[in-house]
Steps between C-alpha positions, in 0.01 A plus 500: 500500500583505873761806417163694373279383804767611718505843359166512480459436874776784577340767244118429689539606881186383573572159353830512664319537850269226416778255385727606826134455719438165383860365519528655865205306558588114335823558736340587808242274492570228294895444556480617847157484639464832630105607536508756713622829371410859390510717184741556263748240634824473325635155522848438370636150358694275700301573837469221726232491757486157737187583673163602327384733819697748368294854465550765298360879483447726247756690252779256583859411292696205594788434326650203311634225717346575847447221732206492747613222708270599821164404589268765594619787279326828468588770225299839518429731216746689332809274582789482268697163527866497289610189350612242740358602759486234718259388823593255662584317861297301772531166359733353724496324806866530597460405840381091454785334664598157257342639179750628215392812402369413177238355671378756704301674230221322283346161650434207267200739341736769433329689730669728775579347794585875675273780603489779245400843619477701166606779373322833429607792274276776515375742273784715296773311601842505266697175469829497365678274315577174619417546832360213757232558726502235777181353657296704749596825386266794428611794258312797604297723267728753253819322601796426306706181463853572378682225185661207725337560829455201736162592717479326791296754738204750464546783284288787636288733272645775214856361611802372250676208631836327282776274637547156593321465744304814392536806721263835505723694269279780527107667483330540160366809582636784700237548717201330663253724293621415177444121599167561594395699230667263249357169680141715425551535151597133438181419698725334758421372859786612672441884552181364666700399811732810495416809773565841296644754738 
């Protein structure tokens, strides 16, 4: 019987999309409390999220296993997370002289004790594979986050950044008029700010 449904479900596209709609939904708002997000969200299993301000735009993937570990986080549209892709950072306060460590994070409510600035990915971002994104970092639109990357700064617009800690590697596009036309055609933000010579 559940061999047949299962086919079923896989021969129907339509029903496919309805079953994958209402699972991504049970998980993001039921298992992890999510209620703000876009359209066509695709939310993988094991995904942890610790805070329920967590926003989410439109036409976005994130992969099995990611951990959003930040308060404050922002996800535009069209962002493509990889599994285990993890945010994280800001919940520490190493500097309280006579407190181990251990205590420095949650008080007795298991809430944090620290000062958490966020995190922001904008749209059409890339992130690779296992990669950590550290508190108080924003991804700028059309970038690209290399597998294993440790980002601890900025990372400007329509760049690609890998490396522990993650370094520009190099620009998406070749030249400035190919980012602005392509940040148009996304309906992006970023070609807004950008002087065309």
């Amino acid at each position: 019987m559940l061999g047949k449904l299962k086919q079923l479900i896989k021969s129907n596209k339509s029903l496919a999309y309805g079953v994958r709609r209402c699972r991504t939904w049970l998980h993001a708002n039921l298992r992890c409390g999510i209620r703000n997000y876009g359209h066509n969200l695709q939310f993988n299993r094991g995904v942890v999220v610790c805070f329920r301000d967590l926003k989410i735009g439109h036409d976005v993937f994130i992969g099995y296993d990611c951990y959003f570990g930040v308060q404050n986080i922002q996800i535009g549209n069209y962002v493509q997370l990889a599994p285990k892709v993890a945010i994280t950072g800001g919940d520490h306060l190493i500097e309280v002289i006579g407190t181990p460590m251990i205590k420095t994070g949650l008080d007795a409510s298991r809430e944090i004790q620290a000062t958490q600035k966020g995190v922001v990915i904008q749209d059409d971002v890339w992130v690779g594979l296992g990669a950590i994104i550290m508190d108080g970092v924003t991804i700028g639109e059309g970038s690209i986050i290399g597998a294993g990357s440790v980002v601890t700064k900025d990372v400007p617009p329509y760049t690609i950044f890998a490396g522990c800690p993650a370094k520009k590697i190099r620009d998406r596009f070749l030249n400035q008029n190919d980012r602005v036309e392509h940040s148009k055609k996304i309906n992006g933000t970023w070609h807004r700010s950008v002087d065309i010579k």
